[in-house]
Each structure stands twice: as structure tokens, then as C-alpha cells.
C-alpha positions in Angstrom: 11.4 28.3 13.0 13.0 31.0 10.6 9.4 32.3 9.1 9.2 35.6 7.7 5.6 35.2 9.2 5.9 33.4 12.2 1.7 33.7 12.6 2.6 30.4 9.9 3.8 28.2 12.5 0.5 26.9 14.4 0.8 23.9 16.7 -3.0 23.6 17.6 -5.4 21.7 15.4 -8.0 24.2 13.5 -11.6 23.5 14.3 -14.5 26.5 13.7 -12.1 28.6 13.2 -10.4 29.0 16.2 -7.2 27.3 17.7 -7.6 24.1 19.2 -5.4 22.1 21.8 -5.8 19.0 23.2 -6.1 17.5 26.8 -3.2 18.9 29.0 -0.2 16.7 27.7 -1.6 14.8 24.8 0.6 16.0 22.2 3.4 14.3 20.0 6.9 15.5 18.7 7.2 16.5 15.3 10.7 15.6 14.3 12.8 17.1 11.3 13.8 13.6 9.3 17.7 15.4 8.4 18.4 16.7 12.0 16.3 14.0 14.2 15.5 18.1 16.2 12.0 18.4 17.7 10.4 20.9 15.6 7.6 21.4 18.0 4.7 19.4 18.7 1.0 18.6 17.6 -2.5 18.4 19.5 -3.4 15.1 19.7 -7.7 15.4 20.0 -9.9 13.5 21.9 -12.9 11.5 19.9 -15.1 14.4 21.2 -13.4 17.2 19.7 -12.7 16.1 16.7 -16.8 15.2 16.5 -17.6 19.1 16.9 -15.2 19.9 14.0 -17.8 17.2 12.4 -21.0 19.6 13.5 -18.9 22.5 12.9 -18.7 21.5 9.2 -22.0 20.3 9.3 -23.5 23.7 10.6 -21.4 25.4 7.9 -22.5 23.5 4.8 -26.2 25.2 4.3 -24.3 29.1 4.7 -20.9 27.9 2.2 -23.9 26.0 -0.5 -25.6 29.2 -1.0 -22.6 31.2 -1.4 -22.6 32.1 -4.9 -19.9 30.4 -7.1 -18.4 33.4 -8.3 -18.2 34.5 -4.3 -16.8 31.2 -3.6 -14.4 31.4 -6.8 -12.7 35.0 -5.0 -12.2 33.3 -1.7 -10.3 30.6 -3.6 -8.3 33.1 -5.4 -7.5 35.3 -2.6 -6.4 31.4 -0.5 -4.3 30.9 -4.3 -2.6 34.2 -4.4 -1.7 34.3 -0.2 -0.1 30.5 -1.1 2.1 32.7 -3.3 2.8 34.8 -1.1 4.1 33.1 1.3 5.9 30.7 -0.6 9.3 30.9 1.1 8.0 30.2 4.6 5.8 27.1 3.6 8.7 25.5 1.6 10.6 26.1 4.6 7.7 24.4 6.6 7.9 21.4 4.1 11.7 20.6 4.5 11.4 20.7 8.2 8.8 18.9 8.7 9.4 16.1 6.0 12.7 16.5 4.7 13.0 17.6 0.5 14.6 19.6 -0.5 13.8 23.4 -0.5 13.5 23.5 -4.4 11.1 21.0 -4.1 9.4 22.4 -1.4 9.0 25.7 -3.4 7.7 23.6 -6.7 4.8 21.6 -4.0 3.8 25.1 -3.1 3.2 26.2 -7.0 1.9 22.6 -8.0 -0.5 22.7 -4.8 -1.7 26.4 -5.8 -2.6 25.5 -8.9 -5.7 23.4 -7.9 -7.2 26.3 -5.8 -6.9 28.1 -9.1 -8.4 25.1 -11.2 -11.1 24.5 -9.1 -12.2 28.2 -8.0 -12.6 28.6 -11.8 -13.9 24.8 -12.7 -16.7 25.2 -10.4 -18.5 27.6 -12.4 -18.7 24.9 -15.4 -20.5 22.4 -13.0 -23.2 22.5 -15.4 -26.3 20.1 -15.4 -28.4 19.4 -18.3 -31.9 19.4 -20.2 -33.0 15.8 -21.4 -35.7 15.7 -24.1 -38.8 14.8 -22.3 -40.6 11.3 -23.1 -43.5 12.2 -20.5 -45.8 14.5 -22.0 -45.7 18.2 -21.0 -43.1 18.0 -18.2 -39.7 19.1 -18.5 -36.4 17.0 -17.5 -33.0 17.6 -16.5 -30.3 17.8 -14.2 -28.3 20.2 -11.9 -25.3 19.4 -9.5 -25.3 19.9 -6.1 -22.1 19.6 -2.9 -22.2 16.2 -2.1 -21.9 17.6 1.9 -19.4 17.8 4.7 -15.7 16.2 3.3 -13.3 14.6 5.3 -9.6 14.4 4.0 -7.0 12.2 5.2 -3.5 13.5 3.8 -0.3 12.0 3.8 3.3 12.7 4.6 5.1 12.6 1.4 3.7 15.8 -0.3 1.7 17.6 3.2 0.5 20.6 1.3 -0.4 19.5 -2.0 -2.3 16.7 -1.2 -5.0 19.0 1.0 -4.6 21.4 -1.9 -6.0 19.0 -4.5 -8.2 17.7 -2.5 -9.9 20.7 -0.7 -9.9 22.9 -3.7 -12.7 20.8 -5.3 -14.2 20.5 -2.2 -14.6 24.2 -1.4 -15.0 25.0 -4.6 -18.3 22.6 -5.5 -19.9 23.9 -2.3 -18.6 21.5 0.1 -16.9 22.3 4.2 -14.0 19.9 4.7 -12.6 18.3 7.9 -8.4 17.4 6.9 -6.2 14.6 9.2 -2.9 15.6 8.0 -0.1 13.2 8.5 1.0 13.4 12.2 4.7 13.8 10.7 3.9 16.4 8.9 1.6 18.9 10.3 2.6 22.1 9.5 1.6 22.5 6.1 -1.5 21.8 6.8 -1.9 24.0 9.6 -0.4 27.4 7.7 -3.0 26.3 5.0 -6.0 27.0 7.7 -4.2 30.4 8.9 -3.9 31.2 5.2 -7.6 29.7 4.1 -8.7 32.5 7.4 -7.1 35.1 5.9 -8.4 34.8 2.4 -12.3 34.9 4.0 -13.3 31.7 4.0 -15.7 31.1 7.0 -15.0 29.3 10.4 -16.2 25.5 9.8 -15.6 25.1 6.3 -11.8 24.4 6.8 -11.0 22.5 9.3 -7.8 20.6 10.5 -7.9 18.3 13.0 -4.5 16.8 14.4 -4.5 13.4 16.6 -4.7 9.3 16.8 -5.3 8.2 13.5 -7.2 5.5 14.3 -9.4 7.9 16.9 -9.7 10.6 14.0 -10.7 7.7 11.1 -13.3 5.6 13.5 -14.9 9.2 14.1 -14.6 10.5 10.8 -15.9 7.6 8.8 -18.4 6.1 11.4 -20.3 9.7 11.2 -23.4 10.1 9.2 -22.9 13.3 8.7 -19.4 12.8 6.3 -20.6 12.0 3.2 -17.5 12.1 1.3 -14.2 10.1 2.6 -10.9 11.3 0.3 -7.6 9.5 1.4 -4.1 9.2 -0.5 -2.1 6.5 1.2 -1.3 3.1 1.3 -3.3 0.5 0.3 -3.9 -1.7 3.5 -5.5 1.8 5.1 -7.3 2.9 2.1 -9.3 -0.7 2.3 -9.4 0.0 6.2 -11.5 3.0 6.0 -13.5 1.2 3.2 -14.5 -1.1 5.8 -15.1 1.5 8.0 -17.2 4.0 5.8 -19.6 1.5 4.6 -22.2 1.5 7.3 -23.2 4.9 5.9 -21.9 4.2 2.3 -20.2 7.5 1.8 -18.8 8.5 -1.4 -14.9 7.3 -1.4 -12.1 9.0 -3.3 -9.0 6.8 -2.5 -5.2 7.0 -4.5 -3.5 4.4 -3.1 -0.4 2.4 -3.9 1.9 2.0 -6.8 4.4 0.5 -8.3 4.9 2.5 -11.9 6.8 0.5 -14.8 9.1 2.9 -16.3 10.0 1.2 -20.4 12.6 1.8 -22.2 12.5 0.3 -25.6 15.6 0.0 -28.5 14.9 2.8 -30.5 15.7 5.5 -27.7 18.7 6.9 -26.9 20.3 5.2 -23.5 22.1 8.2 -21.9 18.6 10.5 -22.5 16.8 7.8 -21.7 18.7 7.4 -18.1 18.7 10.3 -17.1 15.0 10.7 -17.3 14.4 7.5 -15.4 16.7 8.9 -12.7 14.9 11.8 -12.6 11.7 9.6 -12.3 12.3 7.7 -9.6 14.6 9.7 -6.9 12.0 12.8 -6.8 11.6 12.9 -2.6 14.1 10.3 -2.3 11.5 7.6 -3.8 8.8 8.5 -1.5 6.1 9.0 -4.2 3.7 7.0 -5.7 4.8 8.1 -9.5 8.3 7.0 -8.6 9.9 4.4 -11.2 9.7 1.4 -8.8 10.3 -1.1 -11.9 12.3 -0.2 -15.0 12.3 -2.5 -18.1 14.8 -2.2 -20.6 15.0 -3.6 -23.8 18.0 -6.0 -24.3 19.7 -4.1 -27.6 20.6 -1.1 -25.0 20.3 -3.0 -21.4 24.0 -3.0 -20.7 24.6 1.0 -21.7 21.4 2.2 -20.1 22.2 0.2 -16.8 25.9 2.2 -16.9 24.5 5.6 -17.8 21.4 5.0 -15.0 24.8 4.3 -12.5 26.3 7.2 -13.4 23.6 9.7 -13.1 22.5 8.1 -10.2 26.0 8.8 -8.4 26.3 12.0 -9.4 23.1 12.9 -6.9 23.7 15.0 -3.8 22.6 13.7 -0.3 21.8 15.9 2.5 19.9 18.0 4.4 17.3 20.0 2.1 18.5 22.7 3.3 21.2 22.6 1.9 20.4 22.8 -1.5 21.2 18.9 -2.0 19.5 16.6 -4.5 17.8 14.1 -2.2 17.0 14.8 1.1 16.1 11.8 4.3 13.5 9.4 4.5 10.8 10.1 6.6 11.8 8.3 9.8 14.6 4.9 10.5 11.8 2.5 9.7 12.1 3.6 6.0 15.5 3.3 6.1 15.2 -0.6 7.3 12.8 -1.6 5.0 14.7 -0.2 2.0 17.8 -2.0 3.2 15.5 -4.9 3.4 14.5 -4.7 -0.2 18.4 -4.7 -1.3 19.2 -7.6 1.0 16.0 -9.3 -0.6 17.4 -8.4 -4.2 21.4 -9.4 -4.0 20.1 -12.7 -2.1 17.9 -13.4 -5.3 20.6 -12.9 -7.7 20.2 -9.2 -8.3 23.6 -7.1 -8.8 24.2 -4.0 -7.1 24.8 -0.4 -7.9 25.5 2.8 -5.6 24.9 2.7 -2.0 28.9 2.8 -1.1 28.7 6.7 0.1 28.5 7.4 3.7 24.9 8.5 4.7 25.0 11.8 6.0 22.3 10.4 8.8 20.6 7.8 10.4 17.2 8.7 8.2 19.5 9.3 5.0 19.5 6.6 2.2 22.1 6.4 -0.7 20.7 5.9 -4.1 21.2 2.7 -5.1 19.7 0.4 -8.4 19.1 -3.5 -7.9 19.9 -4.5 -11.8 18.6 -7.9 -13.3 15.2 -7.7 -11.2 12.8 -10.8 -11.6 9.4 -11.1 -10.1 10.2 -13.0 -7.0 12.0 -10.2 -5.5 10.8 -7.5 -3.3 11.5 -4.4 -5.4 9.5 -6.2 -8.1 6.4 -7.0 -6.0 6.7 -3.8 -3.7 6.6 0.0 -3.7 10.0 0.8 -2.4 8.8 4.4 -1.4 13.1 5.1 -1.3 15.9 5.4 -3.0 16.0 2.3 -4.7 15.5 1.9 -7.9 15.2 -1.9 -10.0 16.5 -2.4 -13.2 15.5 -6.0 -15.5 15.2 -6.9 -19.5 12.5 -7.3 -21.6 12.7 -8.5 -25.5 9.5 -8.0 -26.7 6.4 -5.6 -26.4 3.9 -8.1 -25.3 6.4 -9.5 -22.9 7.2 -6.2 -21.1 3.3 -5.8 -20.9 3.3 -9.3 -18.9 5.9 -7.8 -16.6 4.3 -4.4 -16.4 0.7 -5.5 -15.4 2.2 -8.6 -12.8 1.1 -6.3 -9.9 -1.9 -5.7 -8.0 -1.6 -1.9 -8.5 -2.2 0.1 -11.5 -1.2 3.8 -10.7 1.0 4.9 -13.3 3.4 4.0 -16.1 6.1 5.2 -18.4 7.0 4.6 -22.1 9.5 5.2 -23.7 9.9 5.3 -27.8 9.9 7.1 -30.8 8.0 4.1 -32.7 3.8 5.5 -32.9 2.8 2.1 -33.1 4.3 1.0 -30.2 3.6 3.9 -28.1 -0.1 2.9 -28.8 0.2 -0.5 -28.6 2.0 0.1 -25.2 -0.2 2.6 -23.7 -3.7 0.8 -24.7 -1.8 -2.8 -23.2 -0.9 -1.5 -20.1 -3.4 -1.5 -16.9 -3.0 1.9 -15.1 -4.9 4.9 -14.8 -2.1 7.1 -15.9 0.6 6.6 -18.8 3.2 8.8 -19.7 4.9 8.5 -23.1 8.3 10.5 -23.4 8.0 12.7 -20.5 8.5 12.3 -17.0 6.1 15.4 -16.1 2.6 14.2 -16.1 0.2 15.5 -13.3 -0.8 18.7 -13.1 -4.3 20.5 -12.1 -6.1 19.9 -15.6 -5.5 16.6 -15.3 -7.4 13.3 -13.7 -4.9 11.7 -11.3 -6.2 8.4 -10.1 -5.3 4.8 -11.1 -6.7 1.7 -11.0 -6.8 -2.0 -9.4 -5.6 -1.9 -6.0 -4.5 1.7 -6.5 -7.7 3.5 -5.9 -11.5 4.6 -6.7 -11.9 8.3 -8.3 -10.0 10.8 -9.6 -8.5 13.7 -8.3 -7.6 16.9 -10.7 -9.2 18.0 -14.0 -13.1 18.3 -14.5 -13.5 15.1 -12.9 -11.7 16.2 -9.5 -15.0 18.3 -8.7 -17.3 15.7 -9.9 -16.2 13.7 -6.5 -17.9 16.4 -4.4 -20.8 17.0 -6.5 -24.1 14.3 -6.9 -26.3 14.7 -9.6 -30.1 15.4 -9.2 -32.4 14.8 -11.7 -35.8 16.6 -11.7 -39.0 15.8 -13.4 -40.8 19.4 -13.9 -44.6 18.4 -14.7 -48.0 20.1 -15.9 -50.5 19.8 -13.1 -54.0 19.6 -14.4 -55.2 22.9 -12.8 -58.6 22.1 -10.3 -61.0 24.1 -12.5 -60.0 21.6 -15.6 -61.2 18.8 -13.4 
């Protein structure tokens, strides 16, 4: 690794804040996605270490509760600022490790800081309330308190950002956390905890445990003493751990699937129009759950925004993210297969087929490529692709786009595209998701409540609501004892 701190690169898991290996041997390869190179390796924990990192959170949580917020808040900053800092080596951690591109690895690191800001600041507004009393002389209200120990499962698409978004409420609202990064993807999470010791935040409330999934999820969510289970993955696991958290009913924050309908109606201009939708969908080669899986075009323009999506499509670069290309590799070959699987599925369906001709630089690498004339029986209708493969079909009318957009069992995001104010309402109230974006491509951002709908998840991450997941309300009933004299 070519760090400029090498103290970045830890290979043991995190756990009270020391260093933690496994059992002699029980490890697994990290590989970098571009050069199929062993990186270096990951501590794979037995069931009993990763329950100490439970009581180690546990024992932590009265100390880190009664820190004052304003205390807490400077830790946060100090974690924020050292993320800065050290930006070049973790975006070089983050292409290794995964695979985009360095540019995007430096913009993870600055859209992952930002919620350690948000939330080291948002915490001292988690205000309660007075209520106006209906019970003589007694007074009523509220105040918010940390929910308790967090675990955090984190995947392999955006590895710092997602423990970023997650842990900064946590901290923040009073909370010690327990993260499972992606075994894939490691490292991020793992200069996070050097980084989060650095800044003074105390051993046990950040912890990083690296192993089995399914050991690290049946001891996570089977103990009592995780209240709060936060995951952002697929679908079939989220409702996995749902099964497995409910014998304790802990609090569940889950963002889950999508499969975002990106719509592009007449009265927009195709070429500007294009390359937005381009620009929507091939962000970490596909593998994001904002990614314009479906794109509906209205028929005036279907034929010149279908050309102008082919030709800004094929002007991407492929390659190693290293090398200052445009799309980097998929995460491993089984990605590659199941995209090819989707295009098969498509031309075989009577879909017509754009890009893909270019030699792949690699066995992981995927050329962009755009099924056109999508219907619902296909895969890259029904599925998130989570590549480089993008699905292009017509609508005529608003309320029939609607009908395509909402045929799907998630309900993440959505884009719109118009300049007509009556449809951008009529669109954005129609359409089932948690998230629409009208004109813009950028939506997310620390202020804001990411989370969706339907199959795609309970909670939201982000904005004021973010820290709301690690705080429970208590209501109090303040009464005027009769004194024993008055008796």
C-alpha cells in the first residue's frame, strides 16, 4: 500500500480499542477488483470475540451517555477534520479495495465527513418538549435519550461513507457502535477506527469487527444488549436480520434495494437530458442503489434521447481507478455474469442493444452498455442491475409513466425530468419512493433524510431524522406530592 500514513492500513478487526486478530489462520484475502492482487487480508472472528466487542460497547455506553454533547460534538469534529486530512490515503484505500475511481474515492471521503460534521452539531438540537398538563399540578414533557449499544452492518459499494452516516448519529446521540464492514472491503472501515482513536473517542464506543457474516449477524442481532440494528444492503438480507432481530425487537434502520425510474418528459432538451441520465446511472459502474436502473422517455424525443444516451455513454473511460478512468470494475466475476445475464435476458425479449463492443480491460471490468425498448417482463425492468447497464423504454402519458414507475416492489428513489410545474408535481406526489429528484441528479447530502419505502427499507438516515433512529423518547409526569403534614 502507497499510504502517506501507513499506521492507515490495519488488517486486525477493532474491538475496545485495541487490535484484534483472529484464530491462527482464519483470515480471508482481500482482493483489488481492477488487478485480481491480494491486498492483504482480514481477521475473520470467532462468535466469542465478536460478543466482547458486544460487552465492550455495552460497558462503554453509561461513560459515552454522560459525556456532555458539546464534549461529544469536539470529538466528532476532531474524527471530521482527521478524515480531511487524510483524504488522499483513504481514497487510495477505497479504489483498492473496491475499485472507483480515485476522484470518486476523494468525493466518498468529503460526502462521508460531512455527516460527522452534521451530526456532531445536530445532536445539540435533540430537544424534548413541555406538554400543557391536563393532571392537576404536575408538570409534563419529554427529553431524548441514546437508544443503547448500535450495531452497523455496512456494505461494499460506498465502505466509508456508509459507516460515516451511520455512526455519526450514533456517536453523536450518545450511542457506542459495533460496525461489520463488507468483507470486500475492509479497509475503510478499519482507518476509520485508527482515525476515530486519534480524535479521542474512547475504547468501546467504536468498534469494528471483521468476520463470517452470518457468525457476526446471529451474534449481533440475537444479543439483548443491541438495541439498535442499522444495515444498507440488499433486500433478501435486510428481511434476514428482521427475522433475526425480533426476539428482542430492536430498533431497525434498513436501506435496502432499488430500482430508481429516471423520466424524461417532451418538454426537455434530449442531449441535456442524456447526459444527465448517463451521469445517473454509471456513478461506481452501476453499483448504487440511486443508479438509473429504468429510464422512461417520452415518445416526441425517444429516438434522439436514445442516440445522445449512446453517445455519451461511449465516450466513458474503463479502467483501473487508478488511472484516472471514468468507471472502474465490478466488485468481483459474479457481477460481471449476472450483468451479462440481464443483457442476454433483454436482447432475447426483444430489447435492442447499445455499447458493450469495447474489449474489457479485465475479467471484473464491464462495458457500458443500454438495453433500449425495455418492457416489464425483462430482467433490467424487474431487477437492480447494480452494473453498467442501463434500460431505456417509452412512455406517452404522465399517468402511464407512473404505472411503469411504481411496477416494482422497491421504492428508493426517482428522477423527473421537466420544465412543466404541474407536471413536476403531479409526478413527484404520483410516484411511490422515499426520495424524488426533479432536474438534478445530485440529491443526498447530510441535511437530508435518505431512506425509501416499500421493500426498500424502514428509517431514515441523514438530516434531523438520522439522529432520531438512535434516540427514544421518554416522557415524564412531574407531580405534586401531598406533603405528610397535609395528611
Amino acid at each position: 500500500m502507497k499510504l502517506n500514513d501507513p499506521r492507515l492500513f490495519r488488517q486486525y478487526a477493532y474491538v475496545d480499542g485495541k487490535w484484534t486478530h483472529g484464530t491462527e489462520g482464519r483470515e480471508e484475502a482481500v482482493i483489488d477488483p481492477a488487478t485480481q492482487e491480494t491486498i492483504g487480508h482480514c481477521a475473520l472472528l470467532e462468535a466469542a470475540q465478536i460478543t466482547e466487542a458486544v460487552t465492550a460497547a455495552e460497558n462503554a455506553f453509561a461513560a459515552w451517555r454522560a459525556v456532555n454533547v458539546h464534549e461529544r460534538a469536539e470529538k466528532l469534529h476532531a474524527w471530521y477534520r482527521l478524515l480531511h486530512e487524510h483524504k488522499e490515503d483513504l481514497a487510495y484505500l477505497m479504489t483498492r479495495e473496491q475499485g472507483k475511481p480515485l476522484n470518486d474515492g476523494r468525493g466518498e471521503v468529503d460526502y462521508g465527513a460531512s455527516f460527522i460534521q452534521w451530526f456532531a452539531e445536530e445532536a445539540k438540537r435533540a430537544y424534548g418538549m413541555t406538554i400543557p398538563s391536563h393532571i392537576p399540578n404536575a408538570a409534563l414533557g419529554t427529553i431524548k435519550e441514546p437508544v443503547g449499544v448500535a450495531a452497523m452492518f455496512t456494505p461494499w459499494n460506498f465502505p466509508l461513507a456508509m459507516i460515516t452516516r451511520k455512526a455519526g448519529a450514533a456517536l453523536a446521540a450518545g450511542c457506542p457502535v459495533i460496525v461489520k464492514p463488507a468483507n470486500e472491503t475492509p479497509y475503510s472501515a478499519l482507518a476509520l477506527a485508527e482515525l476515530a482513536e486519534r480524535a479521542g473517542i474512547p475504547a468501546g464506543v467504536f468498534n469494528v469487527v471483521t468476520g463470517d457474516p452470518a457468525t457476526v449477524s446471529e451474534v449481533l442481532c440475537s444479543d439483548s444488549r443491541i438495541r439498535n440494528i442499522s444495515f444498507t444492503g440488499s433486500t433478501r438480507v435486510g428481511k434476514l436480520l428482521m427475522r433475526q432481530s425480533s426476539s428482542s425487537v430492536k430498533r431497525m434502520s434498513l436501506e435496502l434495494g432499488g430500482n430508481a425510474p429516471f423520466i424524461v418528459c417532451d418538454d426537455m432538451d434530449p442531449d441535456a437530458a442524456a447526459k444527465e441520465a448517463v451521469a445517473a446511472k454509471f456513478q461506481t459502474a452501476g453499483q448504487d442503489c440511486l443508479a438509473a436502473n429504468r429510464i422512461f422517455v417520452q415518445r416526441g424525443i425517444y429516438d434522439d434521447f436514445v442516440a445522445r444516451f449512446v453517445a455519451h455513454m461511449e465516450a466513458l473511460t474503463v479502467g483501473n481507478g487508478l488511472e484516472n478512468n471514468d468507471i472502474g470494475p465490478l466488485i468481483h466475476k459474479r457481477a460481471v455474469e449476472s450483468a451479462n445475464g440481464i443483457v442476454e435476458d433483454g436482447i432475447n425479449k426483444g430489447a435492442r442493444r447499445f455499447g458493450g463492443e469495447r474489449k474489457a480491460p479485465g475479467e471484473n471490468f464491464f462495458v457500458p452498455t443500454v438495453l433500449v425498448d425495455i418492457t416489464p417482463e425483462m430482467r433490467v425492468f424487474r431487477e437492480e442491475t447494480f452494473s453498467p447497464v442501463a434500460g431505456i423504454g417509452v412512455f406517452d402519458s404522465d399517468d402511464e409513466v407512473i404505472q411503469l414507475a411504481n411496477d416494482t416492489e422497491y421504492g428508493l428513489a426517482a428522477y423527473v425530468y421537466t420544465n412543466d410545474l404541474r407536471r413536476t408535481w403531479k409526478l413527484m406526489r404520483g410516484l411511490e419512493y422515499g426520495m424524488v429528484s426533479v432536474n438534478s441528479v445530485k440529491m443526498t447530502g447530510a441535511p437530508i433524510p435518505f431512506g425509501g419505502i416499500k421493500q426498500s427499507g424502514l428509517g431514515r438516515e441523514g438530516g434531523a431524522q438520522g439522529l432520531e433512529e438512535y434516540l427514544d423518547t421518554k416522557y415524564y409526569c412531574l407531580g405534586n406530592m401531598p406533603s405528610a403534614s397535609s395528611s
